[in-house]
mmCIF file of the N, C-alpha and C atoms, coordinates in Angstrom:
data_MODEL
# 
_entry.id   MODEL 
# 
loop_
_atom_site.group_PDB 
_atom_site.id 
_atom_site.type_symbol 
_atom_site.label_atom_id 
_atom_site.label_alt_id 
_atom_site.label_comp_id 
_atom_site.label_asym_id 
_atom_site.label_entity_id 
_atom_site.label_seq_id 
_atom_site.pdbx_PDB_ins_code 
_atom_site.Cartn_x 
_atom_site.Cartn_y 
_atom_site.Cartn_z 
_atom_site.occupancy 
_atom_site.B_iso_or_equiv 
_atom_site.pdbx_formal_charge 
_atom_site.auth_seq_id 
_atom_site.auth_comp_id 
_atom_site.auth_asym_id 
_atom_site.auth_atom_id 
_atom_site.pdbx_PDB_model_num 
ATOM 1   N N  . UNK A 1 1  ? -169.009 -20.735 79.350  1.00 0.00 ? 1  UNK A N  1 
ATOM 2   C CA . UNK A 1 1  ? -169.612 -19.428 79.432  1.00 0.00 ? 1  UNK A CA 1 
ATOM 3   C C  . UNK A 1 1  ? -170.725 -19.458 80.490  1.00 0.00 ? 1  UNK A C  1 
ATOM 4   N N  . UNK A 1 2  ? -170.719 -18.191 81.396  1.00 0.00 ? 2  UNK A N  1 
ATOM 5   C CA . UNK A 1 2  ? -172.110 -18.197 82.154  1.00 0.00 ? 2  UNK A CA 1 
ATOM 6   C C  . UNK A 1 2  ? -172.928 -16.837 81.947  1.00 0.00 ? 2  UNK A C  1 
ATOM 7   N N  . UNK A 1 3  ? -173.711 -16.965 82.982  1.00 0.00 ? 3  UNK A N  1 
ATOM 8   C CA . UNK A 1 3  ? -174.586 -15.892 82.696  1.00 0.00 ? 3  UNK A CA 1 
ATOM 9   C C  . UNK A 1 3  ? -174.924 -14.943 83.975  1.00 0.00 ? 3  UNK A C  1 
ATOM 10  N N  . UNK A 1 4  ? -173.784 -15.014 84.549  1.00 0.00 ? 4  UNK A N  1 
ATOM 11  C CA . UNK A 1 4  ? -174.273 -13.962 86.014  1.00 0.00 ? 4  UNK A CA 1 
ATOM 12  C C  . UNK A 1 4  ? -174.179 -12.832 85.819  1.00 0.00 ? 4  UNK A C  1 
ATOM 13  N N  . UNK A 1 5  ? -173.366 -12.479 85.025  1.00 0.00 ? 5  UNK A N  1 
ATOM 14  C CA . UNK A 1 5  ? -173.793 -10.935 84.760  1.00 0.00 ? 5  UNK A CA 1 
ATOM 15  C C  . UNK A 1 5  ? -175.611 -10.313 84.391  1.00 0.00 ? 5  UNK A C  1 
ATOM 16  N N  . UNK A 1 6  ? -175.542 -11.559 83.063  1.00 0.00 ? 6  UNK A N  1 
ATOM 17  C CA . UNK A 1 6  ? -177.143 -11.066 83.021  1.00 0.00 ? 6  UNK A CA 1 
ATOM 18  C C  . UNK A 1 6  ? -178.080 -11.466 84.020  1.00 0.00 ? 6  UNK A C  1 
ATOM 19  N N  . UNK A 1 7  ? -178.099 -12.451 85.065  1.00 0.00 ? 7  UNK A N  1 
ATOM 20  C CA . UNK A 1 7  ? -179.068 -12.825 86.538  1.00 0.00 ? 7  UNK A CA 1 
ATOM 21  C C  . UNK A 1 7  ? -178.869 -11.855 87.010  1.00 0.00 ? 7  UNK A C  1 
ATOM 22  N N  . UNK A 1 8  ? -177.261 -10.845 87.517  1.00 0.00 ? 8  UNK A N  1 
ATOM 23  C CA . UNK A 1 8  ? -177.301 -9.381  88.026  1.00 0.00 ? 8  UNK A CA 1 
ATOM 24  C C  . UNK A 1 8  ? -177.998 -8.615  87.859  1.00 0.00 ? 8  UNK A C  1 
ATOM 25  N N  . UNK A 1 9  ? -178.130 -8.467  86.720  1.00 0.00 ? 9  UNK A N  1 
ATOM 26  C CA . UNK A 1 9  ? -178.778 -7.136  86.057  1.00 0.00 ? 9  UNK A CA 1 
ATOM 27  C C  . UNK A 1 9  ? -180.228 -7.531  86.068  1.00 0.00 ? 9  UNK A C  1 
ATOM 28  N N  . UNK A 1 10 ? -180.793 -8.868  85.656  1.00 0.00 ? 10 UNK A N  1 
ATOM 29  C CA . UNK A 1 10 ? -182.614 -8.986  85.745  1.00 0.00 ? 10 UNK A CA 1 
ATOM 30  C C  . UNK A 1 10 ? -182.366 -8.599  87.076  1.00 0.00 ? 10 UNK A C  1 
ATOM 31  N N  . UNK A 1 11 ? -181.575 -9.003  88.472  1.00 0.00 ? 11 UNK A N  1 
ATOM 32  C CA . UNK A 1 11 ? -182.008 -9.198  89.679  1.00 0.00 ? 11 UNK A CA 1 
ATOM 33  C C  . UNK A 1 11 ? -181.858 -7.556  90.266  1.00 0.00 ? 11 UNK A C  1 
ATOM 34  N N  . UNK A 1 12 ? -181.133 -6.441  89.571  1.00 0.00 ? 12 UNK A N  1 
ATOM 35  C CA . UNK A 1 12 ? -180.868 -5.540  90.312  1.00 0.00 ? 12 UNK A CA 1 
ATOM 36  C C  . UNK A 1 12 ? -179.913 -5.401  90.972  1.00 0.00 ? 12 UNK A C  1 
ATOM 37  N N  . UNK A 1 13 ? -178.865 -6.168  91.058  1.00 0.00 ? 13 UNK A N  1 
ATOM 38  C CA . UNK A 1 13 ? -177.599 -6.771  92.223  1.00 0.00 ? 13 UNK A CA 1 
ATOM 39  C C  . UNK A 1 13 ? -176.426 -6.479  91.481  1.00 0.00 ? 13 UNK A C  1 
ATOM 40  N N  . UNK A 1 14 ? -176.072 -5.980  92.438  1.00 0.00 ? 14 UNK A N  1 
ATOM 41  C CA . UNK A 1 14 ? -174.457 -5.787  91.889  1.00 0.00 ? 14 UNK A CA 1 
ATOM 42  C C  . UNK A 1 14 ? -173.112 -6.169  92.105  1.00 0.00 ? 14 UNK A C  1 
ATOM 43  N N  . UNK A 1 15 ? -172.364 -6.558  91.370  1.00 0.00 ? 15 UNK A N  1 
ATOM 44  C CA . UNK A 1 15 ? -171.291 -7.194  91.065  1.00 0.00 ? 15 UNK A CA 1 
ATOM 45  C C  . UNK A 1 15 ? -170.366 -6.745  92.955  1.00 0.00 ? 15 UNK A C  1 
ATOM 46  N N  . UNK A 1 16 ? -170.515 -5.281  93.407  1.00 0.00 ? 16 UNK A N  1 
ATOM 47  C CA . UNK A 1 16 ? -169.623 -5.297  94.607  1.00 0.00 ? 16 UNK A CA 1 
ATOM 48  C C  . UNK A 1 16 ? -170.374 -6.298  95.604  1.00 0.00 ? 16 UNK A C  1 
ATOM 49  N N  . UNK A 1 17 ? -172.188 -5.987  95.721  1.00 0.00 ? 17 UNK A N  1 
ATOM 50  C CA . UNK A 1 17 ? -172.781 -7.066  96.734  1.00 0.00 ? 17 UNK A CA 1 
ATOM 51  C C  . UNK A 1 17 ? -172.435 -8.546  96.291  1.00 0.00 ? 17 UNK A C  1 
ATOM 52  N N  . UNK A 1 18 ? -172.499 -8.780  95.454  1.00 0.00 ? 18 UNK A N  1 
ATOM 53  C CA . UNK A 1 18 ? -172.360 -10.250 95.153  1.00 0.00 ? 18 UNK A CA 1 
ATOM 54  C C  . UNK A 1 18 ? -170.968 -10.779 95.698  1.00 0.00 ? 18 UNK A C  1 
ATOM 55  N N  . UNK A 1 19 ? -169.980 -10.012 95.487  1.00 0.00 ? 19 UNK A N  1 
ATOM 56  C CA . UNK A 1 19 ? -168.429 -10.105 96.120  1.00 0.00 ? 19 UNK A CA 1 
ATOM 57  C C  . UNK A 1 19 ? -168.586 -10.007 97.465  1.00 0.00 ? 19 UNK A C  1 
ATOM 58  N N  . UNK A 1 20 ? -168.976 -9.496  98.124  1.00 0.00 ? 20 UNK A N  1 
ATOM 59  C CA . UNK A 1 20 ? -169.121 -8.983  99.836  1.00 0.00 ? 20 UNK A CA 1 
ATOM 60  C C  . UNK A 1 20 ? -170.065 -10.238 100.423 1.00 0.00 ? 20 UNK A C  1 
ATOM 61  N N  . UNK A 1 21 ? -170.697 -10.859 99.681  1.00 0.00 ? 21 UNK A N  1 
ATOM 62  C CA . UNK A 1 21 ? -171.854 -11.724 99.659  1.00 0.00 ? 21 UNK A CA 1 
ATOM 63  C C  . UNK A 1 21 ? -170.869 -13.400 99.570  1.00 0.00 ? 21 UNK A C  1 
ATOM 64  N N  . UNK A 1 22 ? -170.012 -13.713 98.375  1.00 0.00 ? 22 UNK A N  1 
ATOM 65  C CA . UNK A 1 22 ? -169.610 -14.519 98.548  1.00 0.00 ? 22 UNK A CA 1 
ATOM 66  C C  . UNK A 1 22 ? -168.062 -14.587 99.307  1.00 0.00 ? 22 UNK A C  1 
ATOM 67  N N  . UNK A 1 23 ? -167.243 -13.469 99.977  1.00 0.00 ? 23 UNK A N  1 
ATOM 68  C CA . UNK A 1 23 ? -166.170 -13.885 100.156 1.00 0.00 ? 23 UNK A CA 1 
ATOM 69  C C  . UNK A 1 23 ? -165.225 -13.570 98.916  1.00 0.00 ? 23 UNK A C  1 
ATOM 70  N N  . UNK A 1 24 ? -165.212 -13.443 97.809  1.00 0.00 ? 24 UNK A N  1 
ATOM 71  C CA . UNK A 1 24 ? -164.826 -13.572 96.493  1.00 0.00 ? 24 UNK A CA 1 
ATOM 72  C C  . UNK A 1 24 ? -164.381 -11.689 96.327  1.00 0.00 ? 24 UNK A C  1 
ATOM 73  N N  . UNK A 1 25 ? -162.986 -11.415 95.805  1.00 0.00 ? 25 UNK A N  1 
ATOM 74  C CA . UNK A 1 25 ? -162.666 -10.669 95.269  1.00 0.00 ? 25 UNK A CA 1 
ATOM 75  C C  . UNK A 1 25 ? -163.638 -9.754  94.230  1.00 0.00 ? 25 UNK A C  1 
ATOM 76  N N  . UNK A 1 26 ? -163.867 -7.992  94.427  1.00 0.00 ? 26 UNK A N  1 
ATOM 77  C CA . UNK A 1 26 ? -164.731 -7.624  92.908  1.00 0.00 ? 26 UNK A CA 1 
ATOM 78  C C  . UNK A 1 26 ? -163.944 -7.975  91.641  1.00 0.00 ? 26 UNK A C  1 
ATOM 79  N N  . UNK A 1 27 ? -162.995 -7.931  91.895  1.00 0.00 ? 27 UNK A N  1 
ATOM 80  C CA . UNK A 1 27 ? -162.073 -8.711  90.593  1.00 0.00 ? 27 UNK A CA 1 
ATOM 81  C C  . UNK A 1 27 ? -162.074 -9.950  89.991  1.00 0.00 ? 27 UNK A C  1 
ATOM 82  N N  . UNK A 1 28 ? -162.447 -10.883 90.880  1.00 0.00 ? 28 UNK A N  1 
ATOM 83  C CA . UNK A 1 28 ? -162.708 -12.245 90.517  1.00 0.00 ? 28 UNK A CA 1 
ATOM 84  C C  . UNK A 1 28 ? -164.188 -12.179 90.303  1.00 0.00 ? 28 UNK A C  1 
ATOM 85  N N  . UNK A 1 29 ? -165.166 -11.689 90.872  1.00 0.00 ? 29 UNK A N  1 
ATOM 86  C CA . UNK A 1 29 ? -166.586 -11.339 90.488  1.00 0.00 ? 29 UNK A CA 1 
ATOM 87  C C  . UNK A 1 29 ? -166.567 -11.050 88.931  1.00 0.00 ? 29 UNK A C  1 
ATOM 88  N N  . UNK A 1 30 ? -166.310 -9.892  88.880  1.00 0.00 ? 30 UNK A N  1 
ATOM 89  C CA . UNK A 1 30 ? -166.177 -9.057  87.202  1.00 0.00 ? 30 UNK A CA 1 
ATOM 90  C C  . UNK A 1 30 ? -165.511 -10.186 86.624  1.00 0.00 ? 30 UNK A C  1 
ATOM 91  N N  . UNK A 1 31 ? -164.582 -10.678 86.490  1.00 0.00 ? 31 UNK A N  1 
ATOM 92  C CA . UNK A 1 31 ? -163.917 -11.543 85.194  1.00 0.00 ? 31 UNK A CA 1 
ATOM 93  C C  . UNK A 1 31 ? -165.172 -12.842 85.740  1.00 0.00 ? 31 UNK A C  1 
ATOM 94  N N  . UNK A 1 32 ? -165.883 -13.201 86.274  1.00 0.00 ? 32 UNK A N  1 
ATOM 95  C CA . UNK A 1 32 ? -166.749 -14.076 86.266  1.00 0.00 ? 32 UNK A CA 1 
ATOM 96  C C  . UNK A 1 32 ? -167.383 -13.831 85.222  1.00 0.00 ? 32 UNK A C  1 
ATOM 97  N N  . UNK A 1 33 ? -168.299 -12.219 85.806  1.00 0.00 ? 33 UNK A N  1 
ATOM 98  C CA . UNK A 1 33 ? -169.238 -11.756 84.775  1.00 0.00 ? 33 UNK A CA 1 
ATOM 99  C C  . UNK A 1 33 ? -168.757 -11.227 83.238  1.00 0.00 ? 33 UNK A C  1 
ATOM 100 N N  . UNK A 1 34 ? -167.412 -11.130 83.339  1.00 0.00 ? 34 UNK A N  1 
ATOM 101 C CA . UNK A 1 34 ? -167.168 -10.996 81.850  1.00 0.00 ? 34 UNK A CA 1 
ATOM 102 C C  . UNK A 1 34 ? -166.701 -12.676 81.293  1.00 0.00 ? 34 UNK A C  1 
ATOM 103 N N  . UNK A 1 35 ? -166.673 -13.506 81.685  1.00 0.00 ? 35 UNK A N  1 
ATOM 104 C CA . UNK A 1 35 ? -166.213 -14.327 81.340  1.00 0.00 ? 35 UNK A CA 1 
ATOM 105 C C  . UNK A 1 35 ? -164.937 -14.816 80.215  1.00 0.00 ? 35 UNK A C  1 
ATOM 106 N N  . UNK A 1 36 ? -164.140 -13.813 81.791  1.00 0.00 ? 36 UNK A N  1 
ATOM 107 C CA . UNK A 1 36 ? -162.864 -13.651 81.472  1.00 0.00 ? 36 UNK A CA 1 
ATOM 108 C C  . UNK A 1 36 ? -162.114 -15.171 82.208  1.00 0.00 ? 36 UNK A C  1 
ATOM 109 N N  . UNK A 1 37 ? -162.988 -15.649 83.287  1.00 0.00 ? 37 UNK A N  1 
ATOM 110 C CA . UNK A 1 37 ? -162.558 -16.558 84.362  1.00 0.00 ? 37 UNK A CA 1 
ATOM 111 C C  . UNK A 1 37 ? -163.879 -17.293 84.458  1.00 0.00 ? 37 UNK A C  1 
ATOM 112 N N  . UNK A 1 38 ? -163.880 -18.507 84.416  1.00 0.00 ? 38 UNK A N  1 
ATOM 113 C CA . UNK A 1 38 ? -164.934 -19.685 84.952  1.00 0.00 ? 38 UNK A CA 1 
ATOM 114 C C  . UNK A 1 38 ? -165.620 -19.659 86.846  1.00 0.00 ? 38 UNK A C  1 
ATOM 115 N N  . UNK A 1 39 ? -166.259 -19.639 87.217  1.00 0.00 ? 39 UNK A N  1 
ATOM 116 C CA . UNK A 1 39 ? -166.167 -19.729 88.728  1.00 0.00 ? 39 UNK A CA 1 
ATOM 117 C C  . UNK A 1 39 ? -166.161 -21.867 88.606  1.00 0.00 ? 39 UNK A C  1 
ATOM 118 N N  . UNK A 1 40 ? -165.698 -22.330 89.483  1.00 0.00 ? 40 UNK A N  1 
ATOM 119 C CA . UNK A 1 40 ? -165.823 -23.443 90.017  1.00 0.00 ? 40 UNK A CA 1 
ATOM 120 C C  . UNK A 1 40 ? -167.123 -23.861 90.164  1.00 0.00 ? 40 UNK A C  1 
ATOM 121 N N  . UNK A 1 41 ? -166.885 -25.425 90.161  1.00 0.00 ? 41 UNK A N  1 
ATOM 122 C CA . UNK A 1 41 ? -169.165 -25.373 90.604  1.00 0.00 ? 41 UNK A CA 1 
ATOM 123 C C  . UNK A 1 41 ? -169.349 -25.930 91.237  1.00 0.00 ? 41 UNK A C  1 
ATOM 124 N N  . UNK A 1 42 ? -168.487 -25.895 92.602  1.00 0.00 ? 42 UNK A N  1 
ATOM 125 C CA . UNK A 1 42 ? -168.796 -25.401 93.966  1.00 0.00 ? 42 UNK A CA 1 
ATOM 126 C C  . UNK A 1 42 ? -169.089 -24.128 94.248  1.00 0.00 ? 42 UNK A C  1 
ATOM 127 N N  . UNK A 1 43 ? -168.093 -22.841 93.747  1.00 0.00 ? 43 UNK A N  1 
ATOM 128 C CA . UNK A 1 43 ? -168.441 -21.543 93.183  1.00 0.00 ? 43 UNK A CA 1 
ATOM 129 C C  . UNK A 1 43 ? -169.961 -21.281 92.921  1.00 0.00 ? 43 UNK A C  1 
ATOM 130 N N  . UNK A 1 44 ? -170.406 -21.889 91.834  1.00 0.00 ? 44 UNK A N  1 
ATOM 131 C CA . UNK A 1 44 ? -171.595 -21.735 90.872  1.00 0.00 ? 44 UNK A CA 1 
ATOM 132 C C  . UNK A 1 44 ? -172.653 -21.729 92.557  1.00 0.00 ? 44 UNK A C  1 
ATOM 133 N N  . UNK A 1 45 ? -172.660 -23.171 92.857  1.00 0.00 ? 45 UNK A N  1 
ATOM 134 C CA . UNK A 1 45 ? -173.905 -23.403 93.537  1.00 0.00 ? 45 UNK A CA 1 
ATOM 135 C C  . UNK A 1 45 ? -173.954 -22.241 94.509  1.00 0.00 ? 45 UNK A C  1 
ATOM 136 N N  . UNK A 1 46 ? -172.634 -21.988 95.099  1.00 0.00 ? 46 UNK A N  1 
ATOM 137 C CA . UNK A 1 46 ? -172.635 -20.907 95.945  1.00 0.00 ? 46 UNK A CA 1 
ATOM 138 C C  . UNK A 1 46 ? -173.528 -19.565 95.409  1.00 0.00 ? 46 UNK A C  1 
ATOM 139 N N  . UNK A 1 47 ? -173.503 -19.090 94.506  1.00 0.00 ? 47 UNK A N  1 
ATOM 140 C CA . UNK A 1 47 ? -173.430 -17.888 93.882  1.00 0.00 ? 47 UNK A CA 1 
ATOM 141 C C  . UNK A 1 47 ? -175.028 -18.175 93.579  1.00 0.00 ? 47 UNK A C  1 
ATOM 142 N N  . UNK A 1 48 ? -175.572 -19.178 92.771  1.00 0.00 ? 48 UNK A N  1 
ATOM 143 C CA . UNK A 1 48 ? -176.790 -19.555 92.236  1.00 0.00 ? 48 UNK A CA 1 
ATOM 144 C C  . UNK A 1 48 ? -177.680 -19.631 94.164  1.00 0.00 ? 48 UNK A C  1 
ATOM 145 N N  . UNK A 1 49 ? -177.295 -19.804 94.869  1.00 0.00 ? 49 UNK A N  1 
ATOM 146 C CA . UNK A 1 49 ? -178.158 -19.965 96.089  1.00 0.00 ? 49 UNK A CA 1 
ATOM 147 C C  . UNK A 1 49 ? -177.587 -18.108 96.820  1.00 0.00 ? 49 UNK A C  1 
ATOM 148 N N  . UNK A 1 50 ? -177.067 -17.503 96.462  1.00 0.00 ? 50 UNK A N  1 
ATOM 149 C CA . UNK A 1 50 ? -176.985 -16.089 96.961  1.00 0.00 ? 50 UNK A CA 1 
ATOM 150 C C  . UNK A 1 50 ? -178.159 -15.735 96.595  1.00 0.00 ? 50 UNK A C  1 
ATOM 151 N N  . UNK A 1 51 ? -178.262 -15.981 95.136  1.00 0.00 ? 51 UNK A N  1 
ATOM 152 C CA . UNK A 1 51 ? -178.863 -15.057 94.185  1.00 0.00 ? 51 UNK A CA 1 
ATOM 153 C C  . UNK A 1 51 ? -180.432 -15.618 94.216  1.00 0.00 ? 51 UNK A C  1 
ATOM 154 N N  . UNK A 1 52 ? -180.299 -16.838 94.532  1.00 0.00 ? 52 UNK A N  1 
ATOM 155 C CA . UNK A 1 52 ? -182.194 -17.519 94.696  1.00 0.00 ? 52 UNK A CA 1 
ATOM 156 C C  . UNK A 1 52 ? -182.295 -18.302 93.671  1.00 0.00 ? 52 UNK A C  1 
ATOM 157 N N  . UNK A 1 53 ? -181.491 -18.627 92.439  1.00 0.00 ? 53 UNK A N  1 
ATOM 158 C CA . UNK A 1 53 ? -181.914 -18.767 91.298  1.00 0.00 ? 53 UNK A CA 1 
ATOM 159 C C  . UNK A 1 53 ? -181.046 -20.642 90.792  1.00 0.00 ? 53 UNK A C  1 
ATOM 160 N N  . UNK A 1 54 ? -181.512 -21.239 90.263  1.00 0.00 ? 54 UNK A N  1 
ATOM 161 C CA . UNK A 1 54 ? -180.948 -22.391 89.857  1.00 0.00 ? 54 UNK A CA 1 
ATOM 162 C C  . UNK A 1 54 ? -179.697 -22.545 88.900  1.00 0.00 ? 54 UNK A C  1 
ATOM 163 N N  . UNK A 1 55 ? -178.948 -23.382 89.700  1.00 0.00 ? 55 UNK A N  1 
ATOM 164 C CA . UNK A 1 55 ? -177.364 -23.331 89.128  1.00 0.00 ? 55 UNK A CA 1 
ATOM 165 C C  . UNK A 1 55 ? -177.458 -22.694 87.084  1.00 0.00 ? 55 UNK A C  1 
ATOM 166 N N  . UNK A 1 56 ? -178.576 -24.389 86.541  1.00 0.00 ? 56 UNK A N  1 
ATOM 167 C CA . UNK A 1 56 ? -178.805 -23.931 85.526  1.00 0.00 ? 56 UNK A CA 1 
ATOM 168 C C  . UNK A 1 56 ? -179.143 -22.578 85.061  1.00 0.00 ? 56 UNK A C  1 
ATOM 169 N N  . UNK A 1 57 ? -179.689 -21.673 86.006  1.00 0.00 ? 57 UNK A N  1 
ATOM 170 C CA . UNK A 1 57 ? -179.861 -20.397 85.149  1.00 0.00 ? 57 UNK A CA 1 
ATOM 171 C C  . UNK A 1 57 ? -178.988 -19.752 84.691  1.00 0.00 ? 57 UNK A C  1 
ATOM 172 N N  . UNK A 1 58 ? -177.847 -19.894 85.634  1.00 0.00 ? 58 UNK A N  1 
ATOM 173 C CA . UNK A 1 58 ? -176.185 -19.129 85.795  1.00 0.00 ? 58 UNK A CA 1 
ATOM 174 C C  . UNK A 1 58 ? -175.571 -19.829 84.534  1.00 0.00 ? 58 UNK A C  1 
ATOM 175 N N  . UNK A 1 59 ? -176.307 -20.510 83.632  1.00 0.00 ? 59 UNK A N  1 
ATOM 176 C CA . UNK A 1 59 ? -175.039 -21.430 82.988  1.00 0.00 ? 59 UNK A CA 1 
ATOM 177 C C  . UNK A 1 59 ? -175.930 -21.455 81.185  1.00 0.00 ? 59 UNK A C  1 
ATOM 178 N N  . UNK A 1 60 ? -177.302 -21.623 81.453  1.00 0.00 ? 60 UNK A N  1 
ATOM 179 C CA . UNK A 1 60 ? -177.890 -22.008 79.889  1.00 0.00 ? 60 UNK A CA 1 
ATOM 180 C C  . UNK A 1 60 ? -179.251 -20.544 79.969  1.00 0.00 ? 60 UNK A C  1 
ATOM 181 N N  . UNK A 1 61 ? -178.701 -19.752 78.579  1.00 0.00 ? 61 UNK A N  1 
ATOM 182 C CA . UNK A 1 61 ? -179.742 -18.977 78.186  1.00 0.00 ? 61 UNK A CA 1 
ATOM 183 C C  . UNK A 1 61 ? -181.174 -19.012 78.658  1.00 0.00 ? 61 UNK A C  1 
ATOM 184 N N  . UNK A 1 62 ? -182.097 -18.356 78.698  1.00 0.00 ? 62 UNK A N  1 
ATOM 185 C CA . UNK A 1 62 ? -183.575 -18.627 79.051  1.00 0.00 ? 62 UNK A CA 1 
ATOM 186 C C  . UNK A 1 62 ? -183.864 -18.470 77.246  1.00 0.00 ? 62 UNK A C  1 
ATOM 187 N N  . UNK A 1 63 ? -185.324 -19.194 77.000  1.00 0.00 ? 63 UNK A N  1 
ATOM 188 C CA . UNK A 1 63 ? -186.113 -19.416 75.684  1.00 0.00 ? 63 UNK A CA 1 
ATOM 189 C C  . UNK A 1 63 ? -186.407 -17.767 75.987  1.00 0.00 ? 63 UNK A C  1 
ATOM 190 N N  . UNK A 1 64 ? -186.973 -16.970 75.096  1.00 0.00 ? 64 UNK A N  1 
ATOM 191 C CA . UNK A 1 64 ? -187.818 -16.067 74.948  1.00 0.00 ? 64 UNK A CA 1 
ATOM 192 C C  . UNK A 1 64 ? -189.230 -16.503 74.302  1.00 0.00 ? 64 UNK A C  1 
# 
């Protein structure tokens, strides 16, 4: 399971930029963020350095 949908949404970013951003289908984006489909983690790092944010964030909950 990951968590790019929710890094999207804290970040403001959306699922079409993030696709246009990596090369990556909005279809393969969305089943990312629904975690309908795994991204690769070669994928991951890609996506975690679009976004600014550490692989781990894309992958383990934050504490509240």
């Amino acid at each position: 399971m990951n968590r790019i949908k929710e890094v999207l949404k804290d970040k403001g970013i959306s699922q079409t930029w993030l696709s246009k951003q990596t090369g990556k289908s909005y279809n393969t984006i969305n089943e990312y963020a629904r975690n309908v489909r795994q991204p690769s983690l070669e994928d991951l790092y890609i996506i975690a350095e679009i976004l600014n944010v550490e692989v781990k964030e894309l992958l383990i909950e934050r504490k509240k």
